[in-house]
N, C-alpha and C positions, 0 to 999 in steps of 0.2 A: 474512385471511391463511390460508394452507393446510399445513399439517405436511406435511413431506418424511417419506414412512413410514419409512422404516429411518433416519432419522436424528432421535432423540427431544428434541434441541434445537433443532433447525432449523427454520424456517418460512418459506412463500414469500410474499416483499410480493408487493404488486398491480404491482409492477412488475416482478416475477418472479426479482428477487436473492433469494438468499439469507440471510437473517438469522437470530442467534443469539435465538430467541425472549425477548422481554422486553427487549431489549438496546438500544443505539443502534449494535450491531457489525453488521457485514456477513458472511460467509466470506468474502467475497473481501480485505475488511482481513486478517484473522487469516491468510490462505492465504497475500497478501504479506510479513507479518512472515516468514512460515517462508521463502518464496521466496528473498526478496532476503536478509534477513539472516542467514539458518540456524539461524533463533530453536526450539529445542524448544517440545515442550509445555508444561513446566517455567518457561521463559524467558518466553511467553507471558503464563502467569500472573504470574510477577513483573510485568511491564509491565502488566497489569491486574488489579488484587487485588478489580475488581470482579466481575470471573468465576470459576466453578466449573467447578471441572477436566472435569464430567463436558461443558462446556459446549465446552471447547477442544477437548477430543479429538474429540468431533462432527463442530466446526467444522474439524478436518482430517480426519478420514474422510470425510467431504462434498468437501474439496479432492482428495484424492488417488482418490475415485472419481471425480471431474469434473478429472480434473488437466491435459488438450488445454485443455478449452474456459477453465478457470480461467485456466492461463497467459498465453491469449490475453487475457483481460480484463485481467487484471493488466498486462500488456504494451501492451495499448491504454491503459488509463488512467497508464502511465508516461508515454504517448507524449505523452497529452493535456495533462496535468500541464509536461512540457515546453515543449511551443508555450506554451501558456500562460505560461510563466515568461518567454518569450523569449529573448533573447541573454544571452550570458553577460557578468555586468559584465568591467568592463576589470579588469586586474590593478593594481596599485601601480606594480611595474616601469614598465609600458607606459604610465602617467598621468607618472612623473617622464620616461621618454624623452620621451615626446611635449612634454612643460614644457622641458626641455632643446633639443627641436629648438627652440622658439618663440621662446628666448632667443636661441640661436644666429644665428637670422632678423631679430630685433627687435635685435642687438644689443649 
């Protein structure tokens, strides 16, 4: 792996993500947390008490200096995440309507 120079946590896998060195985190995990949920720095750590602070603030200096390409990742891997889940279950409502038509049918 190769240190990202101006970011002293960070280091690049051989796959080319970004990772919080010594970590199982990604930036791009940590850059989603703040994305989607509006998670501070602060909030970050709470959700992971096995990070140091000076680890998080990195990990979003690195987000918000790559903040185009980041999004886009983050936004692909929503997407993929998605498909993969497939359709959405059926509702309640829609399982008793549908039980309702069948009696109606069956009698």
């Amino acid at each position: 792996m190769a240190t990202a120079d101006t970011y002293p946590h960070i280091v690049l896998a051989n796959d080319g993500k970004a990772v919080i060195e010594g970590t199982r985190y990604t930036v791009e995990h940590i850059a989603a947390e703040q994305y989607f949920y509006g998670w501070s720095a602060e909030e970050i750590l709470r959700q992971h008490p096995d990070l140091r602070p000076a680890e998080v603030y990195a990990a979003l200096a690195f987000f918000h200096d790559h903040h185009d390409s980041m999004v886009a990742a983050i936004d692909a891997g929503k997407a993929r995440a998605e498909r993969a889940r497939g359709p959405e279950p059926v509702s309640r409502d829609e399982l008793l309507r549908r039980r309702s038509a069948a009696q109606s049918r069956n009698g």
